[in-house]
C-alpha positions as CSV (number, residue, x, y, z in Angstrom):
1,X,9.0,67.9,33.2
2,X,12.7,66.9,33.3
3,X,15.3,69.1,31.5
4,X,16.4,67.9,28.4
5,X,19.1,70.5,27.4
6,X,21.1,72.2,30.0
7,X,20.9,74.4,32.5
8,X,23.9,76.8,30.6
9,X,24.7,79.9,32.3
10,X,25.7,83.0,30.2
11,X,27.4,86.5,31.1
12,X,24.2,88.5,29.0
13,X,24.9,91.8,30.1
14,X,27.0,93.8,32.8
15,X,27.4,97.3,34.2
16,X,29.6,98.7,37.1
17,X,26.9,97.5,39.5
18,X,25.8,94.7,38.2
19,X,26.0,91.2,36.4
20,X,22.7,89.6,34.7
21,X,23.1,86.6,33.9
22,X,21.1,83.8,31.4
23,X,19.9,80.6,32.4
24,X,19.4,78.6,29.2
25,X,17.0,75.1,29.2
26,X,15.6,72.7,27.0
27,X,12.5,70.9,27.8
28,X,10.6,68.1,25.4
29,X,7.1,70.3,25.6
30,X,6.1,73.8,25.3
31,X,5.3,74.8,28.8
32,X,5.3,77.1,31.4
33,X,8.6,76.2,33.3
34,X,10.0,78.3,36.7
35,X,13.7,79.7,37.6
36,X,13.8,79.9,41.5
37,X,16.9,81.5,42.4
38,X,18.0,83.2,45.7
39,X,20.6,86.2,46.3
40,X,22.1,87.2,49.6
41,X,20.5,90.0,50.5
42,X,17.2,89.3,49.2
43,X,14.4,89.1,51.8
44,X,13.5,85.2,50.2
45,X,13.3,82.9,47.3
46,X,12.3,84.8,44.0
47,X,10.3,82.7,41.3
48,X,10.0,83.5,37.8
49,X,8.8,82.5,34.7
50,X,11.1,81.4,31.3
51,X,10.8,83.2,28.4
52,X,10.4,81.5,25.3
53,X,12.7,81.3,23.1
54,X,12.5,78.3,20.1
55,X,11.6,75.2,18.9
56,X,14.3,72.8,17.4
57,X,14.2,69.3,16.3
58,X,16.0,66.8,17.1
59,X,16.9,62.9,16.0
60,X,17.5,60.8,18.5
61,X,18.0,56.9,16.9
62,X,16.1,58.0,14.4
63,X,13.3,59.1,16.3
64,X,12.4,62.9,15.3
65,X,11.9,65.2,18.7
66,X,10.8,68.1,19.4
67,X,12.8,70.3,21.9
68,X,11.3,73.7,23.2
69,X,14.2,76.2,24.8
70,X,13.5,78.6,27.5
71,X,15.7,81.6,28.7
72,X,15.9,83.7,32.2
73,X,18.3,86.7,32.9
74,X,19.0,86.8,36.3
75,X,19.7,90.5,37.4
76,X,22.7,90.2,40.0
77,X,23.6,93.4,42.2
78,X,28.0,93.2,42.7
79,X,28.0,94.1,46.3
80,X,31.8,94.8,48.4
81,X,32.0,90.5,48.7
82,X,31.5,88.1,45.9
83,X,27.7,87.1,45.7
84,X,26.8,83.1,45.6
85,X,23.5,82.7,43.6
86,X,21.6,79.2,44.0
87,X,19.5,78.5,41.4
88,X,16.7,75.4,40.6
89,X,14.8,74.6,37.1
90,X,11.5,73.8,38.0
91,X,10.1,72.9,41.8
92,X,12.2,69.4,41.9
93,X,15.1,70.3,39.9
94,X,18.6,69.9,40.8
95,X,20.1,73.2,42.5
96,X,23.0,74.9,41.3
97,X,24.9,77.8,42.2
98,X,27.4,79.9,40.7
99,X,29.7,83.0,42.2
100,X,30.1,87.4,41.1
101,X,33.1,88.6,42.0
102,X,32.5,91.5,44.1
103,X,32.2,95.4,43.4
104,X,35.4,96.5,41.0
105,X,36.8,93.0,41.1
106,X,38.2,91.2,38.0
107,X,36.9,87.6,37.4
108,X,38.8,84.5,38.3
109,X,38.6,83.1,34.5
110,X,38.9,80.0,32.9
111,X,39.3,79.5,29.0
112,X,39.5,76.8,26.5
113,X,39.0,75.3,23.0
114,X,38.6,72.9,20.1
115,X,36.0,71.2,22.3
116,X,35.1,68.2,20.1
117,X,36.7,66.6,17.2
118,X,36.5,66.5,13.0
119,X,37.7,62.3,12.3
120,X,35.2,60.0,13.1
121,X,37.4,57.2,13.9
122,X,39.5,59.9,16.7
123,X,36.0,60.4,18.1
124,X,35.3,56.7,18.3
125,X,39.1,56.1,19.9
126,X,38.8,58.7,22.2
127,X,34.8,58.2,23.5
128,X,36.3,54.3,24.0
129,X,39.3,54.7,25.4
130,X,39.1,55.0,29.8
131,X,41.4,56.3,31.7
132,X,42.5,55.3,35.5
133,X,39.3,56.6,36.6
134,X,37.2,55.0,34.4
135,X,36.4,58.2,32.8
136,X,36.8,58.7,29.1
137,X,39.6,60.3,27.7
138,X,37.6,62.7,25.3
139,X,36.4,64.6,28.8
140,X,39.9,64.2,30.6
141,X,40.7,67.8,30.9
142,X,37.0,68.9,31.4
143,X,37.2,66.8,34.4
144,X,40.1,68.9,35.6
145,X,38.9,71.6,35.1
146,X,35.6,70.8,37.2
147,X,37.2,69.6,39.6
148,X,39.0,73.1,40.3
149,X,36.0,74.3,39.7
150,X,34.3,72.8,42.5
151,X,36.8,74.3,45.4
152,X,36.1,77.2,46.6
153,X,39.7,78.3,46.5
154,X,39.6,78.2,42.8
155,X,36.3,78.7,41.8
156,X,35.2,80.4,38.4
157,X,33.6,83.3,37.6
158,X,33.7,82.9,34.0
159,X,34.2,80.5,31.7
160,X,35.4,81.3,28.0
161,X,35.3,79.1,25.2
162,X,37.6,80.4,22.1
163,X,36.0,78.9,18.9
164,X,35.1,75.3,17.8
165,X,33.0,74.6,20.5
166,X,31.6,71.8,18.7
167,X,32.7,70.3,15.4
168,X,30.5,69.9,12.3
169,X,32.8,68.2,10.2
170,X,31.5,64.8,10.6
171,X,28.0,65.6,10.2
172,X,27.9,67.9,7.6
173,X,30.4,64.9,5.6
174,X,27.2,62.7,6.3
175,X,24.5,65.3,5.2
176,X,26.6,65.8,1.7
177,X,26.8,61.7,1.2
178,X,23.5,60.9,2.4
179,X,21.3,64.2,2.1
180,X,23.3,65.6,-1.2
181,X,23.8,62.6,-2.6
182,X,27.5,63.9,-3.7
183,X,30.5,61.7,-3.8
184,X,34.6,62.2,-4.4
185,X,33.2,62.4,-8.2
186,X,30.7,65.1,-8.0
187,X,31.8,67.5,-9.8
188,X,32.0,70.7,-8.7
189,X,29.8,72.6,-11.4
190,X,26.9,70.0,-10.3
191,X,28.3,70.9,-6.1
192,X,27.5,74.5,-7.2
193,X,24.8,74.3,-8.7
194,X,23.0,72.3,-6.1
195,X,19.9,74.9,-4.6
196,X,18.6,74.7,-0.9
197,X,15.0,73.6,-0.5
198,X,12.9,73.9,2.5
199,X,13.2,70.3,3.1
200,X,17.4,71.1,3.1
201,X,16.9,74.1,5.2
202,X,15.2,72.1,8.0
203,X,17.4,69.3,7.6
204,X,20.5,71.5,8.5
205,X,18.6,73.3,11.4
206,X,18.0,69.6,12.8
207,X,21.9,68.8,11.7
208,X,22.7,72.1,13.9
209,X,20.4,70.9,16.9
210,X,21.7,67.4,16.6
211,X,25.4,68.3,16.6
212,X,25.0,70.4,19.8
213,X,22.9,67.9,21.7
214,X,25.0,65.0,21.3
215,X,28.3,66.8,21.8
216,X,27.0,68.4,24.7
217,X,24.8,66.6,26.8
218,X,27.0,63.4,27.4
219,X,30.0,65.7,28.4
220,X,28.4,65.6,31.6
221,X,32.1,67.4,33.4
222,X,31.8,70.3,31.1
223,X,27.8,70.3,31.4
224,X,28.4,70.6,35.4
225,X,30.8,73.4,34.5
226,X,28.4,75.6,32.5
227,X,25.6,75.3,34.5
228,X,27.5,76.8,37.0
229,X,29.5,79.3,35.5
230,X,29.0,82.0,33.6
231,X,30.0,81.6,30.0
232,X,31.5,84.2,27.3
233,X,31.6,82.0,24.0
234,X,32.8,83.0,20.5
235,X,32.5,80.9,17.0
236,X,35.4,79.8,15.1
237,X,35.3,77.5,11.5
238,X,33.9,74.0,13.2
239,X,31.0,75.9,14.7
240,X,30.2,76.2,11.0
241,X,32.2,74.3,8.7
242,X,35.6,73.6,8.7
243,X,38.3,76.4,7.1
244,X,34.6,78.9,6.7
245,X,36.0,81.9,4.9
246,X,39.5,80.8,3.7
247,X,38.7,78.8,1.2
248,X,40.4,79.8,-2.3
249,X,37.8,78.5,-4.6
250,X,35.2,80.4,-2.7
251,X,32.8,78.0,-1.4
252,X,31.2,79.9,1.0
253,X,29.5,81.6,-1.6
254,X,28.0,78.8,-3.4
255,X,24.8,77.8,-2.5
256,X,24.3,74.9,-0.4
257,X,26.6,76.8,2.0
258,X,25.7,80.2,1.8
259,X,21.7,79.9,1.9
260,X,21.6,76.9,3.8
261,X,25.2,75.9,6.0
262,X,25.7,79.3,7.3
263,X,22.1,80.6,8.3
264,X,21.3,76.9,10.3
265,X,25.1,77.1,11.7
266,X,24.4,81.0,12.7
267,X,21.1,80.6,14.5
268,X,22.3,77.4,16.2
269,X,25.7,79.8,17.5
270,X,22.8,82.3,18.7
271,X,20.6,80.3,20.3
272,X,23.4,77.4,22.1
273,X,26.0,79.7,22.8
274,X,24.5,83.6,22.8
275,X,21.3,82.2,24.5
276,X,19.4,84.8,21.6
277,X,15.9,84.8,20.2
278,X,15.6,84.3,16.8
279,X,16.3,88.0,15.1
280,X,18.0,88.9,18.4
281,X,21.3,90.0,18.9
282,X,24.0,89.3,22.0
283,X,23.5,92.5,24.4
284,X,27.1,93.3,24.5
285,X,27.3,92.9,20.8
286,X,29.9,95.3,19.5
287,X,28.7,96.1,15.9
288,X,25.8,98.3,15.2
289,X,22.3,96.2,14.4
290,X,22.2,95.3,11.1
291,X,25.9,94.0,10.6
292,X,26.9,90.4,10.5
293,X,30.0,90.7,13.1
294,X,29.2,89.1,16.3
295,X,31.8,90.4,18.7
296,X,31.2,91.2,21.8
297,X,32.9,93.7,24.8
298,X,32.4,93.7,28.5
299,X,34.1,95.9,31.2
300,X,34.2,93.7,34.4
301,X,35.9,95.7,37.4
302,X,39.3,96.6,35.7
303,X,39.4,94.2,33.0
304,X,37.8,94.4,29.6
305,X,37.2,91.4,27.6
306,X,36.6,91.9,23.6
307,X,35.7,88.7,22.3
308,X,35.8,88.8,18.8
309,X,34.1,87.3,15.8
310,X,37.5,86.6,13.4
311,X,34.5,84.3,11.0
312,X,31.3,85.9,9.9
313,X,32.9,88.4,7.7
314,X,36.4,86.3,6.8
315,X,37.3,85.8,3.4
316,X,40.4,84.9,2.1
317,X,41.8,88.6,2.1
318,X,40.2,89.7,5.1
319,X,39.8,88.9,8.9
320,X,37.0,91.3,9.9
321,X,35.7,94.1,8.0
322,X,36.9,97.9,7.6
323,X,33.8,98.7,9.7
324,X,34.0,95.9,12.4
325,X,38.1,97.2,12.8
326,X,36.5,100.6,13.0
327,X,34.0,99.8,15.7
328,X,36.6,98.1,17.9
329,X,38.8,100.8,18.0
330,X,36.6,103.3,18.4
331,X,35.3,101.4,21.6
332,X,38.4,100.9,22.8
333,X,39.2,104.7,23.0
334,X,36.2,105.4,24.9
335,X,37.6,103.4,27.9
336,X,38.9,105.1,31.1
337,X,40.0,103.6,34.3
338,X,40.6,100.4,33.2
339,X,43.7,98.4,34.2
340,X,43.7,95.3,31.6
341,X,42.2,94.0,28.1
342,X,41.9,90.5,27.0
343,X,41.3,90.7,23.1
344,X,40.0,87.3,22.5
345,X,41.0,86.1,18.9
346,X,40.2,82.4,18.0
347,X,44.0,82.3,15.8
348,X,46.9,83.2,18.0
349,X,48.9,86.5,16.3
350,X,52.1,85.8,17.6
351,X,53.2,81.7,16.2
352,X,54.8,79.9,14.0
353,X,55.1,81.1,10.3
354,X,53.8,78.4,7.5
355,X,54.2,81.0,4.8
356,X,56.4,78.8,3.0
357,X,54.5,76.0,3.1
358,X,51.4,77.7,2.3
359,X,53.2,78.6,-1.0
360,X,54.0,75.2,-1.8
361,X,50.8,73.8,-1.3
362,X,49.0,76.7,-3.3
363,X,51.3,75.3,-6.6
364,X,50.5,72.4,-6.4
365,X,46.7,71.2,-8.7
366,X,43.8,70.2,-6.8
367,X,43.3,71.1,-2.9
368,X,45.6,69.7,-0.5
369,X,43.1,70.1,2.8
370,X,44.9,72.3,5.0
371,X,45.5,75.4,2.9
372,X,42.6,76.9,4.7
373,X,44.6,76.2,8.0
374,X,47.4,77.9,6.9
375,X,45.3,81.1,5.1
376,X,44.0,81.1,8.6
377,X,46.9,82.2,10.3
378,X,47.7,86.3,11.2
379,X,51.4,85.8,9.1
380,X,49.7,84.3,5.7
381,X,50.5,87.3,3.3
382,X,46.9,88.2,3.2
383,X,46.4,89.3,6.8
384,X,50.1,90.6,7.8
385,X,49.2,94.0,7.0
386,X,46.0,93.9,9.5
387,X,48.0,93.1,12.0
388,X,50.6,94.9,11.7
389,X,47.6,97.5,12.4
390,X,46.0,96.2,14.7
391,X,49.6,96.0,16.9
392,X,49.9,99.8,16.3
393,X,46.6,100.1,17.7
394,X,46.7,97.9,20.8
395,X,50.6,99.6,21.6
396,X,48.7,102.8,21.3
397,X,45.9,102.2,23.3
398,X,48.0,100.7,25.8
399,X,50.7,103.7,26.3
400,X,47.5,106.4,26.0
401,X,45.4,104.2,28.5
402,X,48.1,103.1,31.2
403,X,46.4,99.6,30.4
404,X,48.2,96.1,29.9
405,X,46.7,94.2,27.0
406,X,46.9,90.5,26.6
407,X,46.0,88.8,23.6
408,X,44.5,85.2,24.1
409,X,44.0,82.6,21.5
410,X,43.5,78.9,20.9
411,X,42.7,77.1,17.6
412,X,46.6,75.5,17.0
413,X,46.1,72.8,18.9
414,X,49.2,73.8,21.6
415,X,49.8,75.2,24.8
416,X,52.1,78.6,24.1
417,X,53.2,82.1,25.6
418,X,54.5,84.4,23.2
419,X,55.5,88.2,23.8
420,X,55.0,91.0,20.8
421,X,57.3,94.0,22.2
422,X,57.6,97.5,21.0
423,X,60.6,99.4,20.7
424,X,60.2,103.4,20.1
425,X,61.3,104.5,23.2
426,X,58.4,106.5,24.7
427,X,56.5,102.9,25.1
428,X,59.1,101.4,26.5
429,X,60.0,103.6,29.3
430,X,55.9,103.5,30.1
431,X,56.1,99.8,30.4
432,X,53.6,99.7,27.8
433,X,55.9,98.4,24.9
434,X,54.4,94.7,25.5
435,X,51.5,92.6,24.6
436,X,51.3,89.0,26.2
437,X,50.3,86.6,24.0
438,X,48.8,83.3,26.0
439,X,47.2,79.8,23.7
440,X,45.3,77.4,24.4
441,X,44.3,74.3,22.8
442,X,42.6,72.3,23.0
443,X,40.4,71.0,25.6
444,X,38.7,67.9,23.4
445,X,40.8,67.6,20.5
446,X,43.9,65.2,19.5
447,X,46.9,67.3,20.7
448,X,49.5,68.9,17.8
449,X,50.0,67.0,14.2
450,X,53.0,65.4,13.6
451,X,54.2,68.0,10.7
452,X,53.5,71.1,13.0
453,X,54.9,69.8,15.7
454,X,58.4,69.4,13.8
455,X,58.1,72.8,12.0
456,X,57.1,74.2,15.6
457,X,60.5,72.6,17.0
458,X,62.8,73.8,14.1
459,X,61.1,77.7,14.6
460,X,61.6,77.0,18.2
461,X,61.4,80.5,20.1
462,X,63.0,82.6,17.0
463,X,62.0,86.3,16.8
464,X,59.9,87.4,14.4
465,X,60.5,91.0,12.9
466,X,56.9,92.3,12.6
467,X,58.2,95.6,11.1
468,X,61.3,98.2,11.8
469,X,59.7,98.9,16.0
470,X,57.6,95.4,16.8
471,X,59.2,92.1,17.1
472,X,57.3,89.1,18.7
473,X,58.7,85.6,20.1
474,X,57.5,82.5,21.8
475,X,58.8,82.2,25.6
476,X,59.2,78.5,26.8
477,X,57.1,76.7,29.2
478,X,57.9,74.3,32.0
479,X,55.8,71.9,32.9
480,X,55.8,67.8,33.3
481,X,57.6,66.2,36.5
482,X,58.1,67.9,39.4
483,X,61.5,66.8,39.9
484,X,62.2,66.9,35.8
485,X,60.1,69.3,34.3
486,X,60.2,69.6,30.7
487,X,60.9,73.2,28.9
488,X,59.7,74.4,25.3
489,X,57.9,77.2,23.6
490,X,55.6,75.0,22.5
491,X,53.6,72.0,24.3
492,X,51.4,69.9,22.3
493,X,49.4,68.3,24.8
494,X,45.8,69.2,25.6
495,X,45.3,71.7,27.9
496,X,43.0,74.9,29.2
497,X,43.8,77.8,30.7
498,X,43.1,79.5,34.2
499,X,43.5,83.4,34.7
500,X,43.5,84.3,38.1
501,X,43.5,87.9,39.0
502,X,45.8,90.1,41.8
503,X,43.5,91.9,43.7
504,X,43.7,95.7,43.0
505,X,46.3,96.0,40.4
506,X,45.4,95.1,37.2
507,X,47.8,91.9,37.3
508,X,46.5,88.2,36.3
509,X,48.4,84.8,36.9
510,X,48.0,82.6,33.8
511,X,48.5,78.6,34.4
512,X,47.9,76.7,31.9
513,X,46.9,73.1,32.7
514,X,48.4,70.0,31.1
515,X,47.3,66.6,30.5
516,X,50.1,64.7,31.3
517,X,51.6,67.5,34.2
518,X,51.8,67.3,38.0
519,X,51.3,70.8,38.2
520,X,50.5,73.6,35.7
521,X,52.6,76.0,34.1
522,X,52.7,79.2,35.5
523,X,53.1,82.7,34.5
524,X,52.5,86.5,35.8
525,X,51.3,89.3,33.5
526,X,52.3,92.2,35.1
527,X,50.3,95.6,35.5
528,X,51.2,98.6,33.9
529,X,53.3,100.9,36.1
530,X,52.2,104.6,35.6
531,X,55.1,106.5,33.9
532,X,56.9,109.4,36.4
């Protein structure tokens, strides 16, 4: 039987020696499927049989659907060459393949996100309007980026998707007019008082299902992409609702959203993105079993990636939890030997300050809609202590390590490269007094907002004193013509990002690529130099 969903590829688990990899499919029956998949280096073909892993349902045109989803981890050895795996679905599927960088060898990585969009009459424009090509403008930049993909002189490893990998906002509007039967006059005593049946629960599993399927499948360039690379993919607000966790009047907790939005919006994260059973956690999950936080660390040659999960415990106050905080650092100073960390955070550190506004808005009665974006942000009141902690951690582990660390973000809707620097002397001399801070966003979405976009060109690339030792500022980006490139700290155009590695020294080249660019905008993140 023909696959209905996917193949997805995901990075499951990963060791010194090895890479497994997940091969994640949807079929329209419950059935015994096959993977056959060769390795070089194996004698022949190896065949093996999907795992089960759930039933959803699905609406298409009103018809209701059953789709069953199957998993296989494929067990790759990293040998002193990168290894090409073929893979098939099925004895007349189509064949893929996808490449491991070899033994000790940092991936060549490609990141993006704010793949999809929260204004249904955006989506309409955008899934109408063509381009030169004939293509659709909503998939420009994943056509880009699988078109790099597909030479073998930039070829991906992995692919990592920063948050709002699909958007809910549209549907869940629907489910709460149609479904909820709520209006602009509900009031909010009868919003929180409204309970979640069984017939609501399976509703917003099928609302979950839906929203994947139909933002997925007919991206047919970023469907090419993922079933042949390797992804690393991390939640943001649109995977579950938009501004989840920053809401002042607490609306998480009522509920509608806490019984019956977050649990549908979870599993579908688990099962479309983490490629987990139901009750299973990711393998590289960072927090114990038992906890809500989803992050997730892996050491790939030199390089670690911490992806983490900035939404399951957010509230208005807090960003992670105490213990989450705890568990990071605690990992991170078990590490030896390696040369560079990417903390992936959905919401860049180092931007623009809206603290001001954010003050406005929260005088004024009623709710403005974007004082959850703003509460968002790492310089809203609420969250500048945490990072001003979280700084003093990094710069630590960086000077006690000999590691570079570069913090990379999307979310804003820009392309930017900001630097946070530390000045107490010791750091400094070590080369370890700087964290790189590289955005990108987004790959789907409209680019910038007209009112960020001005307060983004009055801040300009002004320093920002973090506290008496750390400072941070935006560095400006060149890109556009080749014989008139532009030049600004910020560019609010849509974009994704491609991290290339220098062989043996801990060293990647960042370029980020721009919609409306001849060529992308480059820049080196230096190694750390051992200190004399």
């Amino acid at each position: 039987m023909a696959t209905v969903f996917g193949p997805i590829l995901k990075l499951w688990d990963s060791s010194p020696d090895e890479w497994q990899v997940s091969v994640l499919v949807g079929l329209e029956a419950k059935q015994t499927s096959s993977l056959s998949f060769s390795i070089p280096g194996d004698s022949s073909e190896a065949s093996a049989t999907f795992e089960y892993v759930a039933k959803r349902f699905r609406d298409v045109k009103g018809v209701r659907s059953d789709l069953y989803f199957y998993r296989k981890v494929i067990k790759v050895p990293l040998h002193e060459r990168y290894t090409k795996v073929a893979y098939r679905v099925g004895n007349d599927g189509e064949s893929f393949e996808f490449h491991v960088p070899q033994k000790g060898q940092m991936p060549h990585i490609a990141y993006g996100s704010c793949n999809g969009f929260h204004d249904p009459k955006l989506l309409k424009k955008q899934l109408g309007a063509k381009n030169a090509s004939g293509e659709t403008e909503a998939g420009a930049m994943w056509t880009k980026l699988a078109k790099q993909h597909k030479q073998s002189a930039t070829r991906f490893n992995l692919l990592v998707l920063g948050g709002d990998q699909v958007y809910s906002d549209i549907s869940l509007d629907r489910f709460e007019d149609d479904v909820l039967d709520w209006s602009w006059f509900t009031s909010t005593k009868k919003q929180k008082a409204t309970k979640v049946t069984k017939e609501i629960e399976g509703q917003l599993h099928s609302l979950y299902t839906n929203l994947y399927c139909d933002s997925w499948i007919g991206n047919v360039p970023m469907m090419r992409v993922m079933a042949t690379c390797p992804t690393l993919m991390m939640w943001d607000d649109h995977d579950i609702m938009d501004g989840w966790g920053s809401y002042e009047n607490g609306r998480e907790r009522w509920d509608i959203y806490a019984k019956g939005v977050y649990p549908a919006a979870r599993d579908a994260f688990l099962l479309f993105q983490q490629h987990c059973k139901p009750g299973q956690a990711p393998a590289r999950r960072l927090a114990e079993v038992g906890e809500s936080n989803l992050s997730e660390v892996h050491v790939l040659g030199d390089l670690v990636i911490a992806h983490l999960d900035t939404r399951s415990e957010r509230k208005p106050e807090q960003v992670m939890s105490k213990r989450s905080w705890f568990a990071l650092n605690e990992y991170l100073n078990s590490l030896d030997g390696v040369k560079h960390l990417f903390l992936c955070v959905s919401v860049p550190v180092a931007y623009a300050d809206f603290e001001s506004i954010e003050n406005i808005l929260l005088k004024i009665p009623g709710d403005q809609g974007v004082e959850d974006d703003l509460r968002d942000h790492w310089r809203s009141e609420p969250h500048r202590i945490t990072r001003e902690k979280m700084l003093k951690s990094l710069f630590r582990f960086s000077r006690e390590k000999q590691c570079r660390v570069t913090i990379i973000s999307g979310d804003v809707h820009v392309a930017a490269h900001g630097v946070i620097e530390l000045f107490d002397g010791e750091s400094n001399f070590q080369r370890t007094n700087r964290i790189h801070q590289l955005v990108s966003s987004p790959i789907m979405n409209k680019a910038g907002n007209p009112l960020v976009n001005l307060i983004l060109a009055w801040q300009g690339s002004s320093e920002e004193v973090i506290n008496t030792s750390i400072r941070a500022r935006m560095l400006p980006l060149r890109w556009g013509d080749v014989m008139a490139p532009k030049s600004r700290p910020y560019v609010w155009e849509r974009n994704w990002l491609s991290l290339r590695p220098e062989k043996d020294t801990g060293a990647y080249r960042a370029e980020w690529h721009i919609e409306h660019s001849d060529y992308p905008c480059r820049e080196e993140i230096h190694a750390v130099q051992l200190a004399l």
